[in-house]
RODO-2510 file (C-alpha; in nm, 4 decimals, decimal comma):
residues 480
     n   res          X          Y          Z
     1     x     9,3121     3,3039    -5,2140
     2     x     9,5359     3,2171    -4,9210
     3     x     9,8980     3,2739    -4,9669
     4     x    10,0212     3,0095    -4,6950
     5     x    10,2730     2,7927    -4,8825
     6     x    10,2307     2,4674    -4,9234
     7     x    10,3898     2,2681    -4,6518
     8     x    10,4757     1,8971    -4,6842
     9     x    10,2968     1,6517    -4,4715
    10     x    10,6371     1,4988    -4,3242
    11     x    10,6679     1,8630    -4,1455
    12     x    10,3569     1,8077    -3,9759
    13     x    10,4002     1,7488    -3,6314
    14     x    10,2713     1,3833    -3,4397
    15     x    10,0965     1,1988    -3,7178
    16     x    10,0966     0,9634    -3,4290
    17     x    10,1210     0,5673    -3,5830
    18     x     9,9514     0,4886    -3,8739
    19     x     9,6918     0,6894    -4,0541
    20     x     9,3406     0,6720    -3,9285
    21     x     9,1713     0,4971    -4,2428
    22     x     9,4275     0,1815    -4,1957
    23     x     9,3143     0,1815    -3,8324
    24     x     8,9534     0,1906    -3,9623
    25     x     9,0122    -0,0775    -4,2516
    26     x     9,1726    -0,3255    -4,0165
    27     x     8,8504    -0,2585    -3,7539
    28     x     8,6188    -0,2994    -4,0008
    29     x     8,7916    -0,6314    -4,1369
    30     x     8,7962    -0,7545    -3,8195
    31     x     8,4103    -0,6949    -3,7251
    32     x     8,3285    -0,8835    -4,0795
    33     x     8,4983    -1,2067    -3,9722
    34     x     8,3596    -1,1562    -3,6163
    35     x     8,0139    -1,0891    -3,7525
    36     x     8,0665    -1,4304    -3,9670
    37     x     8,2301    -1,5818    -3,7171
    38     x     7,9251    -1,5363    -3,4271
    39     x     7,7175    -1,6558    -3,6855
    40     x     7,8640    -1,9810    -3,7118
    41     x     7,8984    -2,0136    -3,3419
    42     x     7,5671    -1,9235    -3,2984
    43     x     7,3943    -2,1659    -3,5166
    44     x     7,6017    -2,4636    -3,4109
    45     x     7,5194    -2,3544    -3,0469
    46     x     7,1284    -2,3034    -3,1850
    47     x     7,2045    -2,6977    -3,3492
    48     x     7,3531    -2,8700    -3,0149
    49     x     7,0812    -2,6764    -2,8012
    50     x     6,7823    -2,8008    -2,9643
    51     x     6,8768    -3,1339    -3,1104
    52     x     7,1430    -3,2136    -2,8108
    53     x     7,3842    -3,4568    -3,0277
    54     x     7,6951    -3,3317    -3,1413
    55     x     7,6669    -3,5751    -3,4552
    56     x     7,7249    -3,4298    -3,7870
    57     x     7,4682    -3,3645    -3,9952
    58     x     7,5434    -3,2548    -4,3410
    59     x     7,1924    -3,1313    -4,4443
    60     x     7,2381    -2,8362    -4,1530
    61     x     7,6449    -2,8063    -4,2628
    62     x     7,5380    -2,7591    -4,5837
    63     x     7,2430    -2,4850    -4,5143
    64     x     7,4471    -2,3458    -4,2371
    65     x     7,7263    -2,2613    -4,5769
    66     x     7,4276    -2,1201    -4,7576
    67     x     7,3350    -1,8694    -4,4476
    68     x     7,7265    -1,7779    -4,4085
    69     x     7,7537    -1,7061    -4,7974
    70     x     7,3990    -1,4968    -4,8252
    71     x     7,5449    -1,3445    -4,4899
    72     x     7,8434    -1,2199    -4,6671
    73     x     7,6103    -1,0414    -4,9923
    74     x     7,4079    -0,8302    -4,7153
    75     x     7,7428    -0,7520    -4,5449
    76     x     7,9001    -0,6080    -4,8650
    77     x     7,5267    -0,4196    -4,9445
    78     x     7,4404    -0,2545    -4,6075
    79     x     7,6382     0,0346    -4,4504
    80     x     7,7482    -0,2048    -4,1789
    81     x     8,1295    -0,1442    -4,2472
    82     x     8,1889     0,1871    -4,3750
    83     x     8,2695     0,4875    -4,1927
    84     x     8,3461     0,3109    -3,8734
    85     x     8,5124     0,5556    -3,6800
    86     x     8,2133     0,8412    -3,6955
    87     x     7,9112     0,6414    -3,6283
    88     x     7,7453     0,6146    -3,3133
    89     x     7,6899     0,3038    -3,0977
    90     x     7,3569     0,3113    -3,1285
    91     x     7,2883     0,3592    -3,4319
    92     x     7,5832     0,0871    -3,5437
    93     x     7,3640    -0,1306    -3,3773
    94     x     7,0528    -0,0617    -3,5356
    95     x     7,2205    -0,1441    -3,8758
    96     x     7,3728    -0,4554    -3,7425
    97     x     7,0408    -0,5754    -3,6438
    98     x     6,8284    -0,4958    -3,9985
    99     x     7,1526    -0,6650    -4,1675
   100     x     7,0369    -0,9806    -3,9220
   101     x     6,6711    -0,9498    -3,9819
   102     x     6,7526    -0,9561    -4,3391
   103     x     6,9730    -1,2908    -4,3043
   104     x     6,7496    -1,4931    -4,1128
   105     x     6,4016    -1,4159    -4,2399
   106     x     6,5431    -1,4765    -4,6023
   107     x     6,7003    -1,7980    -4,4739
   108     x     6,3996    -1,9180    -4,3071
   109     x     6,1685    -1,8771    -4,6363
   110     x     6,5098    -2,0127    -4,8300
   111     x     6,4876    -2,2895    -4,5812
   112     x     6,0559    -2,3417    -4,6340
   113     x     6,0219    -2,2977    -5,0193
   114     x     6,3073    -2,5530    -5,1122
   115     x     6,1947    -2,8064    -4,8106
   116     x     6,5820    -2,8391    -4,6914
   117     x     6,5120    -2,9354    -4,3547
   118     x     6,2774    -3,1874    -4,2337
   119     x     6,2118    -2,9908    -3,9144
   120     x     6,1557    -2,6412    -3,8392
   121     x     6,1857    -2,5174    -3,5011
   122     x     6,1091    -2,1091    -3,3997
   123     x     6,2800    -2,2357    -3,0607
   124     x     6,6036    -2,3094    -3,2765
   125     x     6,5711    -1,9922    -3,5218
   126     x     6,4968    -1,7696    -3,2211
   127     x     6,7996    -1,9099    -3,0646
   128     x     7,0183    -1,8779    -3,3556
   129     x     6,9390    -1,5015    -3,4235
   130     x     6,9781    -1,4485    -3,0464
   131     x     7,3047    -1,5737    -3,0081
   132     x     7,4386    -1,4106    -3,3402
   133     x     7,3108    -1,0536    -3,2055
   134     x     7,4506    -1,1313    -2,9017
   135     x     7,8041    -1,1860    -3,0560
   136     x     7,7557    -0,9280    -3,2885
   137     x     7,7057    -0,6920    -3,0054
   138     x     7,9777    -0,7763    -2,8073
   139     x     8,2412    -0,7612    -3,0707
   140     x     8,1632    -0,3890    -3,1176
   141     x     8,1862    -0,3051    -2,7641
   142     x     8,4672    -0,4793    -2,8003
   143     x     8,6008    -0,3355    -3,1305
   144     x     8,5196     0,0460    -2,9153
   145     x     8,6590    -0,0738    -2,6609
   146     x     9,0149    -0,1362    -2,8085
   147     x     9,0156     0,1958    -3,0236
   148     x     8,9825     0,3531    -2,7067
   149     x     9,2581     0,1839    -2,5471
   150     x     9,5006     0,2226    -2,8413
   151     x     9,4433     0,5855    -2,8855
   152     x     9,4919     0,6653    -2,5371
   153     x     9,8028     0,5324    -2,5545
   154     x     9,8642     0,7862    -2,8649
   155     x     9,7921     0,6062    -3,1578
   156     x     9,4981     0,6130    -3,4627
   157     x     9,4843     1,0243    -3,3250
   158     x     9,3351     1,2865    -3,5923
   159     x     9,4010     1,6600    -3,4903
   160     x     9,1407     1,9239    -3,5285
   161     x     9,0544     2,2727    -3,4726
   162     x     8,6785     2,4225    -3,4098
   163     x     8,5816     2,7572    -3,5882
   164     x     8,3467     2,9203    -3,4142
   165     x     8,2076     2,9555    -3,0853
   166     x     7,9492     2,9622    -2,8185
   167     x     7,7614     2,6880    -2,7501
   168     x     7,7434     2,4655    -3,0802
   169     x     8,1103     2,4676    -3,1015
   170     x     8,1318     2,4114    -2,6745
   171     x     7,9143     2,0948    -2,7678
   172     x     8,1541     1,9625    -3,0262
   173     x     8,3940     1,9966    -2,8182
   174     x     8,2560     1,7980    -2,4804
   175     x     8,1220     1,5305    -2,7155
   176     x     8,4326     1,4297    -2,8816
   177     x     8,6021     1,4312    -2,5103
   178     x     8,2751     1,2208    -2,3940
   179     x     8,4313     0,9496    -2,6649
   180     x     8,7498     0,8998    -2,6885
   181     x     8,7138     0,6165    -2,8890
   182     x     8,6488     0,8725    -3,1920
   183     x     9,0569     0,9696    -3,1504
   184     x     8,9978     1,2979    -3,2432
   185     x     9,1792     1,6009    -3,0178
   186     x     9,0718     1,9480    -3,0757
   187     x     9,3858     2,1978    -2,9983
   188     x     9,1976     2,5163    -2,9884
   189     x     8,9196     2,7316    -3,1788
   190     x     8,9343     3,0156    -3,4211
   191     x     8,7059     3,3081    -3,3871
   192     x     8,4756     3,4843    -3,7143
   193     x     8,3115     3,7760    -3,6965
   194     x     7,9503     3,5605    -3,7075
   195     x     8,1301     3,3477    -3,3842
   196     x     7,8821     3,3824    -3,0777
   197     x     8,0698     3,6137    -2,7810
   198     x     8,0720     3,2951    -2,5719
   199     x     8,4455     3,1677    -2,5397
   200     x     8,5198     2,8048    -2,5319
   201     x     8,7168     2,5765    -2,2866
   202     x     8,9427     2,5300    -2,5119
   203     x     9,2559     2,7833    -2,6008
   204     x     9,1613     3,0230    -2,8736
   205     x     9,3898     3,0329    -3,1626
   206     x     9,3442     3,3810    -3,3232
   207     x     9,1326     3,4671    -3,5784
   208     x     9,0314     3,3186    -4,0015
   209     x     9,3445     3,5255    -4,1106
   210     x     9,5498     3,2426    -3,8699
   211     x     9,3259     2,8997    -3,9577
   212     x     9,5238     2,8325    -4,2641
   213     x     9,8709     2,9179    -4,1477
   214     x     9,7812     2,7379    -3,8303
   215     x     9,6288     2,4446    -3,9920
   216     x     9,9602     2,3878    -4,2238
   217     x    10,2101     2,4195    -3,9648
   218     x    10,0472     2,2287    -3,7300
   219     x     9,9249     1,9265    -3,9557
   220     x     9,5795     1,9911    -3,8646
   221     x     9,3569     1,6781    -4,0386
   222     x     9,0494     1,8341    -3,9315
   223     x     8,8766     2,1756    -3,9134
   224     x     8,4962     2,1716    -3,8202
   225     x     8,3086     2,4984    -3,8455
   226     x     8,0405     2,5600    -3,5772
   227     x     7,8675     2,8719    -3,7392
   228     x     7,5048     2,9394    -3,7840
   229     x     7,3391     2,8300    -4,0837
   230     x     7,3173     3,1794    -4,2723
   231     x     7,7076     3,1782    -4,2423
   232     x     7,7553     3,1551    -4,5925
   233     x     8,0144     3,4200    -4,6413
   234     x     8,2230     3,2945    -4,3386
   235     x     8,1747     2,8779    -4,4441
   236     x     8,2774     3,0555    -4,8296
   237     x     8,5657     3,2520    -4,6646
   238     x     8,6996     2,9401    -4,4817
   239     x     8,6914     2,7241    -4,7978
   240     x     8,9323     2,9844    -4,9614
   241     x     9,1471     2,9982    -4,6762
   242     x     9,1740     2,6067    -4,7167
   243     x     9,1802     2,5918    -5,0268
   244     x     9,6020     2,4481    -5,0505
   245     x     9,5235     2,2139    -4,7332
   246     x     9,4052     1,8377    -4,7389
   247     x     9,2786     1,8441    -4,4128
   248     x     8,9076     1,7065    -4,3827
   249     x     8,6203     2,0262    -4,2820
   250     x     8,3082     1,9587    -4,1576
   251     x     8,0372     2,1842    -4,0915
   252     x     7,8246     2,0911    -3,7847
   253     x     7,4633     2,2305    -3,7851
   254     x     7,1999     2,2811    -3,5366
   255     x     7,0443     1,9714    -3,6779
   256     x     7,0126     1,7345    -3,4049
   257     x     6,6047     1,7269    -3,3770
   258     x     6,6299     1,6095    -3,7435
   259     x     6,6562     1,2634    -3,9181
   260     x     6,8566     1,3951    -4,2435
   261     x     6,8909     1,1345    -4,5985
   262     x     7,1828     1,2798    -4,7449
   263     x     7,4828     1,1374    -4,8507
   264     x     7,6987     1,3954    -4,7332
   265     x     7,5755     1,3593    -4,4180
   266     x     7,6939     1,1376    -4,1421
   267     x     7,7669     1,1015    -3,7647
   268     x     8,0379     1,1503    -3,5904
   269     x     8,0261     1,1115    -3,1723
   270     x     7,6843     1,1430    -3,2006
   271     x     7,6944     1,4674    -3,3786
   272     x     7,5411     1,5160    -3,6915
   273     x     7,8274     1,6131    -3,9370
   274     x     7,7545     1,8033    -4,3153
   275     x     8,1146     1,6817    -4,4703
   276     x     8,2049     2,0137    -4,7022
   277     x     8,5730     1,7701    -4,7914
   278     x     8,6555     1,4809    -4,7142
   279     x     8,8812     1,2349    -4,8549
   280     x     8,7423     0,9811    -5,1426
   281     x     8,8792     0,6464    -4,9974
   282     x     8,8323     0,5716    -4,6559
   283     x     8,7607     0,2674    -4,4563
   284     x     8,6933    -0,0440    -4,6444
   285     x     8,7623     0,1710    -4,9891
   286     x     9,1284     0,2045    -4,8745
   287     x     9,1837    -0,1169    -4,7948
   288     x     9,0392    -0,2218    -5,1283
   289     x     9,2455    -0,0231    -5,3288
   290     x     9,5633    -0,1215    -5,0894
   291     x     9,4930    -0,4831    -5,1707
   292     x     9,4537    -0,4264    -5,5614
   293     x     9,7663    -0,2560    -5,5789
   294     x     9,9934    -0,4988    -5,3673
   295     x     9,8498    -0,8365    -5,5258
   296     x     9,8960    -0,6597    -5,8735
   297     x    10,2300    -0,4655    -5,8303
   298     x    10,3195    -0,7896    -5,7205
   299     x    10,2860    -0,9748    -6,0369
   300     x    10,3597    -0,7328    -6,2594
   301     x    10,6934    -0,6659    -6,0888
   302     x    10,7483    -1,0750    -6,1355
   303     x    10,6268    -1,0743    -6,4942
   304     x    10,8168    -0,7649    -6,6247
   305     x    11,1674    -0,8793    -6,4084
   306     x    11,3567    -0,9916    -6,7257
   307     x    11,2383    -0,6464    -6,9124
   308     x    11,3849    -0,4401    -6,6340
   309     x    11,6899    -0,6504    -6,6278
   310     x    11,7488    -0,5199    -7,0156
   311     x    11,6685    -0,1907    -7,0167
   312     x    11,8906    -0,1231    -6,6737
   313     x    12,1745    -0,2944    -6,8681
   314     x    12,0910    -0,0463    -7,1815
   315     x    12,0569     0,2579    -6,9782
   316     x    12,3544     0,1890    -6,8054
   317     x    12,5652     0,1688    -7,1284
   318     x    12,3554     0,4251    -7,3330
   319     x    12,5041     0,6909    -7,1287
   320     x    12,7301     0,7863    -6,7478
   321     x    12,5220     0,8035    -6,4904
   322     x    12,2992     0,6092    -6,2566
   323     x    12,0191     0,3385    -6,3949
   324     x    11,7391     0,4679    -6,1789
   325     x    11,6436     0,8026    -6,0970
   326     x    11,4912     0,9712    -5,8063
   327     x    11,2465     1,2581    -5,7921
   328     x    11,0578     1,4143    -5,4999
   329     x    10,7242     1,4269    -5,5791
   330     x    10,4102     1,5376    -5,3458
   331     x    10,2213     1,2192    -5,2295
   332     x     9,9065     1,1415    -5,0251
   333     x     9,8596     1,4258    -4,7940
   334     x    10,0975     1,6301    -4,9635
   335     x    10,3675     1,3905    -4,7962
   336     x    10,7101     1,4331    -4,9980
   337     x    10,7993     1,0807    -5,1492
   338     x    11,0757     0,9481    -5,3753
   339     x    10,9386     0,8808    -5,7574
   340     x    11,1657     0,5771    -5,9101
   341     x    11,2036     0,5862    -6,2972
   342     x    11,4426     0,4781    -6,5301
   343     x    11,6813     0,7710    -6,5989
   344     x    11,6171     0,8858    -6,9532
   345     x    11,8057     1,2055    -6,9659
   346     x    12,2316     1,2570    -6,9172
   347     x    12,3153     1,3713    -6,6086
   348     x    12,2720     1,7640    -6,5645
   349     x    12,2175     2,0290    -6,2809
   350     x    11,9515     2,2675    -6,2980
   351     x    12,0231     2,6146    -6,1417
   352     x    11,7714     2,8379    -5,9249
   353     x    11,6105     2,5098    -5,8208
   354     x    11,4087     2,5462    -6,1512
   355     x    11,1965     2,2320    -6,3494
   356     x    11,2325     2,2271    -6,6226
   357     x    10,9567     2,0030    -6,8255
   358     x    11,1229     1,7297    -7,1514
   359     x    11,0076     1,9085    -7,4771
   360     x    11,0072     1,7920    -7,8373
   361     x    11,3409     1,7337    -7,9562
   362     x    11,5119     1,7954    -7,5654
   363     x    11,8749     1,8118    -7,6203
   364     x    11,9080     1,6500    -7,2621
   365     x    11,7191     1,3595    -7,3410
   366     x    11,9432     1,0256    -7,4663
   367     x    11,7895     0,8151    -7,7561
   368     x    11,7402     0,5351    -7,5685
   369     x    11,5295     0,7593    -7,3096
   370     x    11,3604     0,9442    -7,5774
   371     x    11,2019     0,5496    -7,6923
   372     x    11,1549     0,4485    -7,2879
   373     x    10,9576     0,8250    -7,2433
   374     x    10,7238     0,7449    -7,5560
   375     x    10,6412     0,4103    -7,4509
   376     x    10,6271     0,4913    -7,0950
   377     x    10,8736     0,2144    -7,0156
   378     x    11,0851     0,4188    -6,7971
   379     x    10,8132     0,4658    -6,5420
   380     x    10,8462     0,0798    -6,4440
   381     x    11,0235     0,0941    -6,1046
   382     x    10,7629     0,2691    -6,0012
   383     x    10,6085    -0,0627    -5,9659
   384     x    10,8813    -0,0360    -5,6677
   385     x    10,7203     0,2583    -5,5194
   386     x    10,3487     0,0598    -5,5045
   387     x    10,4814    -0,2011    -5,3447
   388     x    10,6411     0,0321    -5,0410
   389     x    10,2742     0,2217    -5,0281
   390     x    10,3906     0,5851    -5,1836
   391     x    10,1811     0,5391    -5,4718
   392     x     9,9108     0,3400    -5,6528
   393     x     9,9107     0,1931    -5,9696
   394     x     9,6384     0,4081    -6,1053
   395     x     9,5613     0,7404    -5,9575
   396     x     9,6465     1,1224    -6,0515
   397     x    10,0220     1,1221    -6,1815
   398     x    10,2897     1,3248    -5,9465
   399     x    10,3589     1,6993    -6,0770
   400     x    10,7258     1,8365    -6,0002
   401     x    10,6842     1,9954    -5,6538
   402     x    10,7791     2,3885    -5,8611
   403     x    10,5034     2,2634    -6,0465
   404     x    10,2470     2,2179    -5,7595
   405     x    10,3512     2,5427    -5,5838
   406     x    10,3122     2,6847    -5,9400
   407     x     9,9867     2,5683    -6,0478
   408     x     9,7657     2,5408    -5,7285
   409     x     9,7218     2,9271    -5,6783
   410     x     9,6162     2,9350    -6,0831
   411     x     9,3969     2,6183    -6,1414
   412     x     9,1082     2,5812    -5,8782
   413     x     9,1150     2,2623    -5,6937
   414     x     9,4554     2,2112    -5,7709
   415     x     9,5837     2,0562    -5,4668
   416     x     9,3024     1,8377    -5,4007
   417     x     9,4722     1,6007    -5,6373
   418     x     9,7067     1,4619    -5,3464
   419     x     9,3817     1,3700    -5,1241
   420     x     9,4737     0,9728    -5,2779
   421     x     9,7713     0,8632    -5,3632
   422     x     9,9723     0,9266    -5,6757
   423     x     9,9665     0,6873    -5,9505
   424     x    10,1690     0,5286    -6,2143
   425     x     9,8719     0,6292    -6,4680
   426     x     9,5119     0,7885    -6,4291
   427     x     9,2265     0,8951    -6,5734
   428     x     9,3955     1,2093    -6,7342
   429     x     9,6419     1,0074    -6,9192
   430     x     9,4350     0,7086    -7,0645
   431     x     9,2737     1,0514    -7,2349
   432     x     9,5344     1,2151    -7,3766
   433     x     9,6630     1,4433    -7,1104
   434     x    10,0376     1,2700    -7,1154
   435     x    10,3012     1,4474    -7,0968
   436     x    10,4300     1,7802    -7,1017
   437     x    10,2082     2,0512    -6,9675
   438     x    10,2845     2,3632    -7,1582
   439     x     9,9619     2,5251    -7,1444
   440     x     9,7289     2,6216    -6,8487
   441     x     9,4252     2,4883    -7,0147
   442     x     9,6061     2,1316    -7,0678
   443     x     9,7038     2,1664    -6,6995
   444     x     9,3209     2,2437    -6,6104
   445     x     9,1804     1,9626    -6,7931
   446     x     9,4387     1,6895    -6,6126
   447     x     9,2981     1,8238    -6,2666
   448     x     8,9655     1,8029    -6,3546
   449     x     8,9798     1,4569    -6,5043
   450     x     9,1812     1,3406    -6,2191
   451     x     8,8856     1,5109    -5,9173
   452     x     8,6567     1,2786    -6,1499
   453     x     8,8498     0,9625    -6,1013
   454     x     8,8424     1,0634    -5,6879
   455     x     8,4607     1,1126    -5,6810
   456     x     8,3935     0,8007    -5,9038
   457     x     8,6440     0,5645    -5,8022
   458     x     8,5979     0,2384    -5,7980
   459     x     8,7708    -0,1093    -5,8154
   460     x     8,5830    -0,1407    -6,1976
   461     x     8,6951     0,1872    -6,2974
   462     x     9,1133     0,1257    -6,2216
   463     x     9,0827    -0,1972    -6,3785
   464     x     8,9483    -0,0149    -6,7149
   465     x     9,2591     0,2388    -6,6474
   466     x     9,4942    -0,0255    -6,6651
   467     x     9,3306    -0,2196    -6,9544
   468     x     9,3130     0,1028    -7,1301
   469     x     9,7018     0,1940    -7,0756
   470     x     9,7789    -0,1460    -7,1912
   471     x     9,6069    -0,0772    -7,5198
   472     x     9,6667     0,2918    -7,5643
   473     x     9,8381     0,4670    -7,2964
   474     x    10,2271     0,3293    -7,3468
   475     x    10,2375     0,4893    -7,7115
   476     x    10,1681     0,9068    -7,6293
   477     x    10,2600     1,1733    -7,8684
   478     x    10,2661     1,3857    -7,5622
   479     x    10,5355     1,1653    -7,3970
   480     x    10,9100     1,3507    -7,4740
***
């Protein structure tokens, strides 16, 4: 396993503006209300063009609602949204036009089996759909058009290295530079021993001993490997070289001559792209879980004010020392963040820069943080921490960084963890893993509980966290 330490993402150099799956949310938010938008301009255009009257008329308002809100359900079912920033223009378009299809032919049967309108005119339907592909086209260009603009002048940018070379990884190459509105710059390419002779355009970066080193110093978000097929040792070899990083790695075969239904499979400039790792919550997923955790952060903060208010004042006369304390924990991306809590323990100073875990019966620990550690009550300004955008409210909890650069050459996956943000509470905890870590095995478990909460998240799944630390999770054995 690779021996490059684990470097925080603040080191990494020109994370240029915000991160790339806030650009994508806010693109994709944007198309919705456009799509919705067109659609209403389009049938009130359809409405004065055939019936020439700008009088209302509340039987078409009212049908006109109906289409909008059935327009909406196909939105949030078809893949119309998601994974903006890799798909092609082309084939964007062919989704946007099925979604259509779909709207209009069930509104037109809607519109025939319940006898809503008195009139039906194919002049007025044809019209309608017309106008709202129309609009529906031209807010993409549009919505391409701006990414383009805004990354040229440096922002939205992902980095990314090839591995590989000859003429599969020249391709990659010339078709992300084709398309600038992907925002994705490729610094150089690594060469294997299964790499084709053929050098590339771009610089060459050394060899798989350097990817990893080069990848962490350089904050490297990408790595796509160009190999042939048969590869596996290489593809197997590159995976263990990555295994500390969070960048995304995607495998590019020669598959273009083939229409592929896989999951795992997807387009970006036009290329097809096998994702090997990618992160769990991107595009409208992200914004999802960003809007969850501000709206309830939010109230929580305003429900529990008066409870903070009295344990701050008991903490603050239980023992000397500050009310709130501050630990650096790894976040998203392995980004070092500040971790509120309610300090627990009197004031000490650890020597050697060692962490030392709160056991049963911890001398250090004050009786007033002993009761705030068993009922979780001391992890309340992290509420705090939400609100700013260093954590979520229910995601895998933040290990001590000496525990990170501990564990993750021990437990496999181990650093995958920070791929989301950290949470207040997770998966792990609402099943028993609270607490103090003593054992490998317990350490084991918590990471594979929390990789199941990244592959199966969903906005049903943290609300059933929280419900569940409500009932359970605030009274832990584990908790010292």
């Amino acid at each position: 396993m690779s021996s490059v330490p684990y470097t925080s993402a603040t080191d990494r150099a020109h994370h240029a503006g915000m991160p790339y799956t806030k650009y994508t949310a806010l693109f994709s938010l944007g198309l919705r209300f456009a799509d919705l938008a067109g659609l209403l301009a389009a049938g009130v255009f359809a409405y004065w063009l055939r019936f020439g009257t700008p009088q209302v008329d509340l039987e078409y308002q009212r049908n006109l609602g109906r289409g909008l809100l059935f327009a909406l359900v196909v939105f949030s079912m078809t893949p119309l949204y998601r994974s903006w920033r890799g798909r092609g223009l082309a084939s964007e378009l062919w989704t946007m036009l099925g979604a259509y299809l779909a709207i209009f032919v069930v509104a037109v049967l809607y519109t025939v089996a319940f006898k809503l309108s008195s009139e039906i005119s194919r002049l007025w339907w044809a019209t309608w759909f017309a106008g709202a592909v129309v609009t529906g086209t031209g807010a993409r260009l549009l919505c391409r058009a701006t990414a383009a603009w805004t990354r040229q002048l440096g922002f939205d940018l992902r980095s990314a290295v090839i591995v590989g070379g000859g003429h599969d990884a020249q391709r990659i190459v010339r078709a992300l530079e084709r398309q600038p509105w992907a925002g994705i710059q490729v610094k150089g390419w690594f060469e294997t021993h299964d790499s084709p002779s053929a050098a590339l355009e771009s610089p060459r970066l050394g060899g798989l001993a350097q990817l990893a080193g080069y990848v962490q110093q350089h904050g490297i978000q990408q790595v796509w490997v160009a190999l042939p097929m048969g590869a596996q040792a290489e593809i197997e070899a590159i995976l263990e070289a990555l295994a500390h990083s969070t960048a995304d790695i995607k495998f590019v075969p020669d598959l273009l001559g083939l229409q592929l239904l896989n999951q795992s499979v997807e387009q970006v400039a036009g290329l097809p792209v096998i994702n090997l790792r990618s992160s769990p919550l991107d595009g409208q997923a992200h914004l999802l879980k960003a809007i969850e955790d501000r709206l309830l952060a939010a109230l929580i903060l305003v429900l529990i004010a008066p409870l903070m208010a009295v344990i701050a004042l008991a903490v603050k006369l239980s023992s000397p020392g500050p009310v709130l304390f501050r630990q650096a924990r790894h976040g998203i991306d392995g980004q070092i963040i500040q971790v509120w809590k309610f300090r627990s323990m009197r004031v000490h100073q650890e020597g050697g820069g060692r962490v030392t875990q709160a056991t049963q019966g911890d001398p250090r620990v004050t009786p007033l943080g002993r009761f705030l550690r068993r009922t979780s009550l001391d992890e309340l300004p992290q509420f705090f921490n939400v609100l700013q955008g260093t954590m979520s409210i229910v995601g895998p909890r933040p290990h001590a960084l000496a525990h990170n650069h501990q564990y993750m050459d021990i437990v496999d996956n181990y650093m995958q963890r920070h791929r989301v943000k950290p949470g207040i509470t997770g998966w792990a905890q609402v099943n028993g893993l609270r607490g103090e870590t003593d054992t490998l095995e317990k350490m084991a478990a918590r990471v594979e509980y929390d990789l199941y909460y990244m592959q199966h998240w969903s906005l049903a799944l943290d609300l059933k966290i929280i419900a569940m630390t409500v009932i359970k999770g605030f009274l832990g054995k584990n908790a010292y």
